[in-house]
C-alpha angles and dihedrals in degrees: 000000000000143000119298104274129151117279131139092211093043123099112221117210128188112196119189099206136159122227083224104051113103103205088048091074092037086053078046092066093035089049098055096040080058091051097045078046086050090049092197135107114285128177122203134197115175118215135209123266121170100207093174098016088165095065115120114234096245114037118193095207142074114262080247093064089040103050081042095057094042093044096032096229141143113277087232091055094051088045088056090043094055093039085062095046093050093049078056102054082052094061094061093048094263122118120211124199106189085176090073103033112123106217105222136155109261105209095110087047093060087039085055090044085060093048083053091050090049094053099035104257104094103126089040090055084040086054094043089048102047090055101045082057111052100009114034099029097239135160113259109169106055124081101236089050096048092049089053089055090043083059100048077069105058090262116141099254100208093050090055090047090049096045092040087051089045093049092232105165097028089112092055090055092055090050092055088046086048092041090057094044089059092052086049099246116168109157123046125258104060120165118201098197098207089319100300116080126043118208113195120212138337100334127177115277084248097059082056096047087050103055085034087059091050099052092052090052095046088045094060091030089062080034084059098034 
């Protein structure tokens, strides 16, 4: 997969997606196996979706006691939900560890997924921050430690401090969130297939491959026509 470029024979795909949602990453892992499954070629660009944009950035609570105060649930049941979500994650190769997530709001992180885009490097920085979040324990949500994970990727630290304090791509995060609310998108992931099909969260590799495999027919079918 690489970054959007231009291409005839090339499937573009947009995914809404949150750094904090866990099935996002899991849809992640199940969305490449179908497009190495696919074996052609297949563009991303990840777009912005706040799933909890009234989290404070620093949350003085445990994801338990906060998806238990939004969805107004038992801990235990929360406990249960997020056991079998992390079994899951398992099963594609990632390890979460929810006892040490720091619950954070996400809306610099989008703004820092734009500054990648712009330079190149977006589904590297999805990739970083996905990982800083479920797997390595790390801040998200604050400004110094996003710049740290920006650099881990070969980003220039000062200018994405400087871009993150200055807001720069804010407005390109409203316009995704815009953008999905338009489509009608209420729930992350959400997969656009060459702007024609819409797959709605973490599917298995075979549904991708399949629409991938459609849009490549219908593609050389109109090229014929």
């Amino acid at each position: 997969m690489t970054e959007p470029t231009t291409g005839t024979d090339t499937i573009k795909v947009d995914i809404w997606s949150d750094v904090q949602c866990p099935w996002c990453y899991i849809g992640k892992r199940k969305f490449e196996a179908g497009v190495a499954a696919f074996g052609g070629n297949v563009q991303v660009e990840y777009h912005s979706f706040e799933l909890s944009p009234d989290t404070p950035v620093d949350y003085a609570g445990t994801p338990v006691q906060y998806l238990s105060e939004k969805k107004g649930m038992p801990l235990a049941e929360v406990e249960q939900m997020l056991e079998r979500v992390t079994g899951i994650a398992e099963s594609v190769g990632l390890h979460y560890d929810y006892d040490s997530v720091h619950q954070t709001n996400t809306v610099i992180s989008h703004e820092l997924l734009h500054y990648a885009k712009a330079h190149g490097r977006q589904l590297d920085m999805k990739e970083r921050l996905l990982k800083a979040y479920f797997v390595e324990g790390k801040h998200v949500g604050r400004i110094e430690d996003l710049a740290d994970l920006a650099a881990d990727i070969g980003l220039d630290r000062a200018d994405v401090v400087r871009a993150l304090t200055a807001h720069e791509f804010l407005a390109d995060v409203k316009a995704d969130v815009a953008q999905a609310t338009e489509y009608g998108i209420q729930g992350v992931p959400f997969f656009v297939i060459d702007g024609r099909y819409g797959i709605s969260g973490a599917q298995d590799p075979d549904t991708f491959a399949q629409a991938l495999n459609q849009v490549r027919t219908e593609k050389s079918e109109e090229k014929i026509a």
